[in-house]
C-alpha positions in Angstrom: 38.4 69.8 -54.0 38.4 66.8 -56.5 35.5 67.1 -59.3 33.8 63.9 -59.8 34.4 62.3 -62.9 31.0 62.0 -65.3 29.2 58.8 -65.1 30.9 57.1 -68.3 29.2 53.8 -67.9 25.7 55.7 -68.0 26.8 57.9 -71.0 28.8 54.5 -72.8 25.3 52.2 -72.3 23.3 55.4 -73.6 25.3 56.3 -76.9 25.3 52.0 -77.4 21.6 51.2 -77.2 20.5 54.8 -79.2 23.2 53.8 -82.4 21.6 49.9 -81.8 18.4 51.6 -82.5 19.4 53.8 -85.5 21.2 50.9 -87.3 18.1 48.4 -86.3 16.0 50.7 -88.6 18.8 51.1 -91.6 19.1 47.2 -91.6 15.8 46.3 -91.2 15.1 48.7 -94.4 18.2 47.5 -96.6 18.9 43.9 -95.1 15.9 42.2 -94.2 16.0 38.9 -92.4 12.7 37.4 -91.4 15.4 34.0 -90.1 16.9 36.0 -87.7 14.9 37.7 -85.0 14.6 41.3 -83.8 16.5 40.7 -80.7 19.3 38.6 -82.3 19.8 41.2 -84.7 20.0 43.8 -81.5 22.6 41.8 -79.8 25.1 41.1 -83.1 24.7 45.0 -83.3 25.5 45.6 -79.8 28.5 43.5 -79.8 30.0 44.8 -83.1 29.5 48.7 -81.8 31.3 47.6 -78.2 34.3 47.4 -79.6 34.2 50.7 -81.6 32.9 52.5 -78.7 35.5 51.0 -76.1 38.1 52.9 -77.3 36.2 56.6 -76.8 35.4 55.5 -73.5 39.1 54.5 -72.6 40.0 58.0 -74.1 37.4 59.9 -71.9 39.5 57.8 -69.1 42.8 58.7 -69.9 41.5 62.3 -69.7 39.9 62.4 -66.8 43.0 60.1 -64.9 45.4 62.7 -66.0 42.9 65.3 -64.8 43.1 64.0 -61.3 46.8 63.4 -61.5 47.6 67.1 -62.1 45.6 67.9 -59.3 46.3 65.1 -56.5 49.9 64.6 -57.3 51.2 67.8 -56.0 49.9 67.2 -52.1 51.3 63.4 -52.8 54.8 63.9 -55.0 55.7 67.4 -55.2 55.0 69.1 -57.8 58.4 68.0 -60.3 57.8 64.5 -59.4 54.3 64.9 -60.9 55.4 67.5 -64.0 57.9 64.0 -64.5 54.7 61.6 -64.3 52.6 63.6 -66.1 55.4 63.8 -68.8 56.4 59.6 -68.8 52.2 59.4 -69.3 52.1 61.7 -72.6 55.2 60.2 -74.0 53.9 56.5 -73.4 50.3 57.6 -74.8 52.3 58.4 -78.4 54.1 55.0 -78.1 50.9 53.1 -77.4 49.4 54.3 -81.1 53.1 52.6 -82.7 53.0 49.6 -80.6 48.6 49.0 -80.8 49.7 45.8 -82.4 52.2 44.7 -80.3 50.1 45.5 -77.3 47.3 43.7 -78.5 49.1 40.8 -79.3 51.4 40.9 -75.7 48.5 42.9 -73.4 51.1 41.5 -70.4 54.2 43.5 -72.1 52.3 47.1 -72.0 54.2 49.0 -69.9 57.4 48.0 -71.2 56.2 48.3 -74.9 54.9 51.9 -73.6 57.8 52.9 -71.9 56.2 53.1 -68.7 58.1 52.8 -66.1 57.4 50.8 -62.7 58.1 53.8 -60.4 55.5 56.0 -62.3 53.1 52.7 -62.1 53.4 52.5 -58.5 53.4 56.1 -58.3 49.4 56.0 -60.0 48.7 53.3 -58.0 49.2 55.5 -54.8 46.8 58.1 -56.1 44.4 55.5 -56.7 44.9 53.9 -53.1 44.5 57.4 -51.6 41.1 58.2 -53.4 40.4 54.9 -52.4 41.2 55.3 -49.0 39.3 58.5 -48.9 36.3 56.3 -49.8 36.0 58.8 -53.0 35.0 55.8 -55.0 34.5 57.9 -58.5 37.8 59.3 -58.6 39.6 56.1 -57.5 37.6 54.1 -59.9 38.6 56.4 -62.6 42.3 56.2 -62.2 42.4 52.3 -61.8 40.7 52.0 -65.4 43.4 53.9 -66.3 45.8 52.0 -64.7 43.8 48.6 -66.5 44.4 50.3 -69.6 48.5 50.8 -68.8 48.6 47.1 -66.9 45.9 44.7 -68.5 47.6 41.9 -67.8 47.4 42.4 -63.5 44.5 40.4 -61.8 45.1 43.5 -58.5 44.4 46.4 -60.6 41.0 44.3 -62.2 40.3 43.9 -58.5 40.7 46.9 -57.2 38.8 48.2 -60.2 36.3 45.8 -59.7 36.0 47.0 -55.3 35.6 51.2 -56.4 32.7 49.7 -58.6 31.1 47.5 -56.0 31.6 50.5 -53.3 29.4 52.6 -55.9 26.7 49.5 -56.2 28.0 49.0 -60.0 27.5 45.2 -59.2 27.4 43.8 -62.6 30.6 46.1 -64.1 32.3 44.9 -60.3 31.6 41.6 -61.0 33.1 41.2 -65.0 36.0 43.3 -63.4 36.4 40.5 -60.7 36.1 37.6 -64.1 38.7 38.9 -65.5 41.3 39.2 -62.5 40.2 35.3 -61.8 40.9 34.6 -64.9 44.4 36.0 -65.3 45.2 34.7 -62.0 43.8 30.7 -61.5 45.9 30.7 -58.1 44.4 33.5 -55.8 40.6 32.2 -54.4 39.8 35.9 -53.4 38.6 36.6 -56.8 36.2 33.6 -57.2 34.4 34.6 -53.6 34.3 38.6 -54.7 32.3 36.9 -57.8 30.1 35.0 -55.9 29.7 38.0 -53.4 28.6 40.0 -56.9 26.0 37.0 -57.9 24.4 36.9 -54.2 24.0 40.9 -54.7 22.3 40.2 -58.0 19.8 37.3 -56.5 21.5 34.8 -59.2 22.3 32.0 -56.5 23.2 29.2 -58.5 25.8 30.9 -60.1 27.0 32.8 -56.6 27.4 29.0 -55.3 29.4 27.8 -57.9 31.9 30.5 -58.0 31.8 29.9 -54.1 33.0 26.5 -54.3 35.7 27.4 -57.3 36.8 29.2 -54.7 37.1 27.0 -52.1 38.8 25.0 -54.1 41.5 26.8 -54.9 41.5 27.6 -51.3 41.8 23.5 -50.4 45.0 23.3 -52.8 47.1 26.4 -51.3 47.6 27.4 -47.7 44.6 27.2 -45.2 44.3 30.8 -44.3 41.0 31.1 -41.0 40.6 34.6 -42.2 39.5 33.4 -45.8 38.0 30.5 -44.5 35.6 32.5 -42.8 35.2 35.0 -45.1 34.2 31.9 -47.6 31.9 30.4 -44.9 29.8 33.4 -44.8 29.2 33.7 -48.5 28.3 30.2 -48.3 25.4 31.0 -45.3 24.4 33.9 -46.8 23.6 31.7 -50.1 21.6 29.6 -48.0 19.8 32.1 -46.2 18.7 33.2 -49.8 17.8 30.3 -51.2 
């Protein structure tokens, strides 16, 4: 049986707000700034130690991902076709240190700039889908972060990272998830209405109706699809409902 992977958005938000704290103190002691208030100076702390902290929390991710690899990709692949995966992964981990700059600079060319191939992608991708299917959100989650981290530039993996998070009532990290796939992909109205879906959840109504009609209007300018329609039609009732 698959071991759930530790909460890392509990243990990320903990470790954040307890080193806010401890360099709140140091600066208030060596830097005072009676201009700027106490929870100003919280946030510009917050924001500089997200970025330092992202990178532990992708490594915790990478670990765990591979974790489950070793152990799904037997029952799924065989067990060379996963020694092969597991191998492409560690080689394209060393690569991504050499190419950081690159990557950051041409987040769409990753995989190639890795040496990832499309076969292994696919290949993670089906042991996401089955933990997915399986409904064992925490595992699924975990490996589509990783696969975020290997593909940042595709709006499905934000969204299917986005849906293991809403399954697990993660509504806010679903939503920012669902921001990011709309906003790599302007096209596709499925992202805008998961959005709005997130806001309704969250009781923020103004902002769930207008990512409702963004939606609908990418929906007027492609192909009229009843399905979506509806789908949109509901959000839009279930806004009024609230209101």
């Amino acid at each position: 049986m698959v071991s759930k992977p530790e909460n890392l958005e509990k243990e990320w938000n903990d470790e954040l707000e307890s080193l806010v704290e401890e360099l709140m103190q140091e600066r208030n002691a060596n830097e005072p700034n009676p201009l700027v208030s106490e929870e100003q100076k919280r946030n510009m702390i917050r924001e500089e130690l997200k970025e330092m902290l992202k990178f532990e929390i992708e490594a915790k991710v990478v670990t765990q991902a591979i974790h489950l690899i070793a152990e799904l990709g037997p029952n799924l692949f065989g067990a060379n076709r996963t020694e092969e995966i597991l191998g492409e992964i560690q080689e394209a981990g060393e690569r991504m240190v050499s190419t950081a700059s690159e990557v950051a600079n041409s987040p769409e060319k990753t995989p190639q700039l890795i040496g990832m191939t499309q076969e292994t992608l696919n290949d993670i991708l089906k042991v996401a889908f089955d933990q997915y299917e399986q409904e064992k959100w925490e595992n699924a989650e975990t490996i589509y972060h990783f696969l975020v981290i290997l593909t940042p530039a595709s709006p499905e993996v934000w969204m299917c990272l986005g849906s293991t998070q809403q399954n697990q009532g993660k509504i806010r990290q679903a939503r920012e998830n669902y921001v990011q796939a709309a906003e790599l992909d302007t096209v596709d109205p499925h992202y805008p209405l998961y959005i709005a879906e997130c806001f309704l959840l969250e009781g923020d109504l103004k902002s769930s109706e207008t990512w409702e009609e963004s939606g609908r209007e990418r929906l007027e300018q492609g192909e009229s699809d009843l399905e979506v329609i509806e789908m949109f039609d509901a959000v839009k009732e279930a806004i009024a409902a609230a209101a």
